[in-house]
C-alpha positions in Angstrom: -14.9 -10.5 23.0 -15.0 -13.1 20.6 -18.5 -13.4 19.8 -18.5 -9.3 19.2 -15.7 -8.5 17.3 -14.7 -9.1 13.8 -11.4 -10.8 13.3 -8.5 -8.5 11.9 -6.0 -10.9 12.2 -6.4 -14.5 12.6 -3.1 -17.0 12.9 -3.3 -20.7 12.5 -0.1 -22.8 13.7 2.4 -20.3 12.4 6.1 -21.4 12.2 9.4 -19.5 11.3 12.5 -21.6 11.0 16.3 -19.3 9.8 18.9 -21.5 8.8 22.1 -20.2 9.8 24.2 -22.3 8.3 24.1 -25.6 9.4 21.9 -24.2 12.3 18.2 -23.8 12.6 17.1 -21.3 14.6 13.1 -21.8 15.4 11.4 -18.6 15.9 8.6 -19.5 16.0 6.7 -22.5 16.8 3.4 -23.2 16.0 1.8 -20.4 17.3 -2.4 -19.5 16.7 -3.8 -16.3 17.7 -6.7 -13.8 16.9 -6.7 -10.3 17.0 -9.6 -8.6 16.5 -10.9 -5.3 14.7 -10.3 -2.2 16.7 -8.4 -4.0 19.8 -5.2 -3.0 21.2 -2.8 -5.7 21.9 0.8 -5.8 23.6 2.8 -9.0 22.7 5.1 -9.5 25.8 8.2 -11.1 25.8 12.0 -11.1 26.4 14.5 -11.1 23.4 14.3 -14.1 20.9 10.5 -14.8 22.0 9.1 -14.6 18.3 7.3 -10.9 19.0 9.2 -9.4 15.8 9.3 -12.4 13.6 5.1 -12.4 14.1 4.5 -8.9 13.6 6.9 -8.6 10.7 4.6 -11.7 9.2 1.3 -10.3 10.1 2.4 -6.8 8.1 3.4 -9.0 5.2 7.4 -7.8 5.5 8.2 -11.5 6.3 7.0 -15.4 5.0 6.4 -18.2 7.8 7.5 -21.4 7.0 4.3 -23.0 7.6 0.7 -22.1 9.0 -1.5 -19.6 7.7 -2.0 -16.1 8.1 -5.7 -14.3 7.5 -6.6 -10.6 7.5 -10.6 -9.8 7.1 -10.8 -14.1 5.9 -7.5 -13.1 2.8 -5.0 -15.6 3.6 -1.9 -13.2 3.3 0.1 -16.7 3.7 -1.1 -17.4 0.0 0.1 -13.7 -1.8 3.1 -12.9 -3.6 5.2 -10.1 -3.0 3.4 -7.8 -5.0 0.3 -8.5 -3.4 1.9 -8.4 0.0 3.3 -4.8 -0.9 -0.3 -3.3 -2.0 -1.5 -5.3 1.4 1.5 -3.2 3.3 0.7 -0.1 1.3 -3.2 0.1 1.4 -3.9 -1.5 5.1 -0.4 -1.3 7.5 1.1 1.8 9.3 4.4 0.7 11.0 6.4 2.1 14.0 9.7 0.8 14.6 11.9 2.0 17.6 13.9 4.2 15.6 12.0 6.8 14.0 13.8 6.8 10.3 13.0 10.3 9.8 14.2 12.3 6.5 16.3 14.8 7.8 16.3 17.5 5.5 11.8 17.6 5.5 10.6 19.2 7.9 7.5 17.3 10.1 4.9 17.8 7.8 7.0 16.9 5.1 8.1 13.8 6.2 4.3 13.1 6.9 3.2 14.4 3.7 5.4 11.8 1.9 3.2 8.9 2.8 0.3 11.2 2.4 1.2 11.3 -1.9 0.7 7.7 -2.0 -2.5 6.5 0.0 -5.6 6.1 -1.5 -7.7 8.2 0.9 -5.0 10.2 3.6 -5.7 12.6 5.6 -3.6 16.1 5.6 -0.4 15.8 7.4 -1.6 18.7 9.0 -4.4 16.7 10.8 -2.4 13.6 11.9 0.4 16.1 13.3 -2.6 17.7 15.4 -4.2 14.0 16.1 -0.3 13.6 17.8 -0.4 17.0 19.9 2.5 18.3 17.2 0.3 21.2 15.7 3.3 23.9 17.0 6.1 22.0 15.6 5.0 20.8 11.9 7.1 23.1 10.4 10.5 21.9 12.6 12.9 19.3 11.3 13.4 16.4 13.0 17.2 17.8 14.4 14.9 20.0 15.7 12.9 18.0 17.9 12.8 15.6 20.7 13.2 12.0 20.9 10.0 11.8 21.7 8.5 14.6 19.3 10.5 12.4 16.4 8.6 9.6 17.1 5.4 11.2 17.5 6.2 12.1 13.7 6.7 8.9 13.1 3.4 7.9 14.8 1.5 10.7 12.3 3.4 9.6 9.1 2.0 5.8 9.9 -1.5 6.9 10.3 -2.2 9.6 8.1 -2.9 6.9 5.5 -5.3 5.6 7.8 -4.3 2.2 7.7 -6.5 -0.3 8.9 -3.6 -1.7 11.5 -0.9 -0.4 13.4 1.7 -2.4 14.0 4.2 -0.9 16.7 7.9 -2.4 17.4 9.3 -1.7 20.7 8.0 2.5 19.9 9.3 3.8 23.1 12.4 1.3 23.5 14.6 4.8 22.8 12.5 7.2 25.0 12.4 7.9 28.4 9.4 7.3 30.6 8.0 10.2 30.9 8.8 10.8 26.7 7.8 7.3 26.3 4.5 8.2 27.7 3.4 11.0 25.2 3.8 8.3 22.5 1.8 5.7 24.0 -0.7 8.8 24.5 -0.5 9.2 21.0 -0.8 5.6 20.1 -4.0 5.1 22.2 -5.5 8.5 20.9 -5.3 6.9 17.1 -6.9 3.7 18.2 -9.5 4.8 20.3 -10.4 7.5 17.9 -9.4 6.4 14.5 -10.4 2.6 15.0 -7.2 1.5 14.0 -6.8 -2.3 15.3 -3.0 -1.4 17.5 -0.4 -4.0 18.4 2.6 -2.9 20.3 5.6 -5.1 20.8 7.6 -4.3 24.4 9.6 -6.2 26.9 8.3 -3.4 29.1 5.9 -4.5 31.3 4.9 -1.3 32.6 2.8 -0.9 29.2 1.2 -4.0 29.2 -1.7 -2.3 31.4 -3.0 0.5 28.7 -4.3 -3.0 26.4 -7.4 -4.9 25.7 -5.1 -7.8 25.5 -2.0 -8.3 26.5 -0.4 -11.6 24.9 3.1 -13.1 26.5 5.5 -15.4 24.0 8.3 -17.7 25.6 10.4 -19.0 22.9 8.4 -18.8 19.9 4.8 -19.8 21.4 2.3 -18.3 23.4 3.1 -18.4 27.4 -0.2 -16.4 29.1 -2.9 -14.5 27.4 -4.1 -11.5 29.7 -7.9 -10.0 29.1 -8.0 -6.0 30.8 -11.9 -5.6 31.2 -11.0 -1.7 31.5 -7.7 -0.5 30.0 -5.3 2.0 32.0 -4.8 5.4 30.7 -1.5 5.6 29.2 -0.8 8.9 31.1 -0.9 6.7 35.0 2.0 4.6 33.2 5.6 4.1 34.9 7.9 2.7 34.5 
């Protein structure tokens, strides 16, 4: 894989330290990884691993405290905020667990908000169709289903067709069967669309559905897992 793919991300001894007052909490420690262009990667992990605190660095919402970050050879590590924020803006879609809907749009509204401010969107329209939502664009979120809501979310995060997806804990509200049609969703965007994926979860039902599936223990990498074929996300339980 390596020797085929272009980088997309590429992370050399990356450390976090929060001082808490007088304590230091080490998030992470250390840590180097690749991910490469068009992959989809699950970062494994219990509570307190470092799976947020890297992801939140890699989209440029948080600064390590040492070690270097590179997207396409741009050492992100070396911006300042507002260069971080057009990074965010121009390359980034981001899912979070909770969906953080507006509720007084209706689906395609809320999509169409992101829509106004990217360089080269596509219709909110198309990215509520790319999510299987094309009968309920015009619904607002009180509306919908837990999982419908997040399929929003999902549209409103690519419809600026961002170069990288980054995905934290997306189905940690849903059900399984719900949390399926998400991950459905989620795979349809990269396999389609390109867009380089990485999914947080301490569900390890989901791991099976990625390229790669990477496993942190206390700030540094435990295991890295290579899936020669990936699983459908539609034969996932959990």
């Amino acid at each position: 894989m390596d020797a085929e793919r272009r980088s997309a991300f590429r992370v050399e001894e990356l450390s976090k330290v929060y001082q808490t007052g007088e304590t230091e909490v080490h998030a992470l420690r250390g840590l180097s990884i690749e991910v490469y262009d068009r992959e989809m990667v699950v970062l494994l992990g219990p509570s307190g691993s470092g799976k947020s605190t890297l992801v939140n660095i890699l989209g440029g919402l948080d600064h390590p405290t040492s070690g270097k970050v590179f997207f396409h050879d741009q050492e992100l590590t070396a911006f300042n905020d507002k260069a971080l924020t057009a990074f965010r803006r121009e390359n980034v879609g981001f899912i979070f667990q909770f969906y953080n809907l507006m509720p007084s749009l209706t689906a395609r509204e809320n999509v169409a908000l992101v829509t106004e401010i990217a360089t080269d969107p596509m219709s909110a329209e198309e990215a509520l169709e790319l999510v299987g939502l094309k009968d309920r664009m015009d619904h607002f979120p009180a509306q919908l289903s837990g999982g419908e809501q997040q399929r929003v979310a999902v549209a409103r995060a690519v419809a600026k067709r961002p170069g990288v997806l980054l995905c934290d804990e997306p189905t940690g509200a849903l059900d399984s069967a719900t949390g399926i049609q998400v991950l459905e969703a989620l795979e349809k965007v990269n396999q389609e669309l390109g867009t380089t994926t990485i999914i947080i979860t301490h569900n390890a039902g989901i791991a099976d559905m990625a390229d790669r599936v990477i496993s942190l223990a206390d700030g540094q990498i435990s295991h890295i897992e290579v899936h020669e074929t990936r699983r459908p996300a539609r034969e996932l339980s959990w």
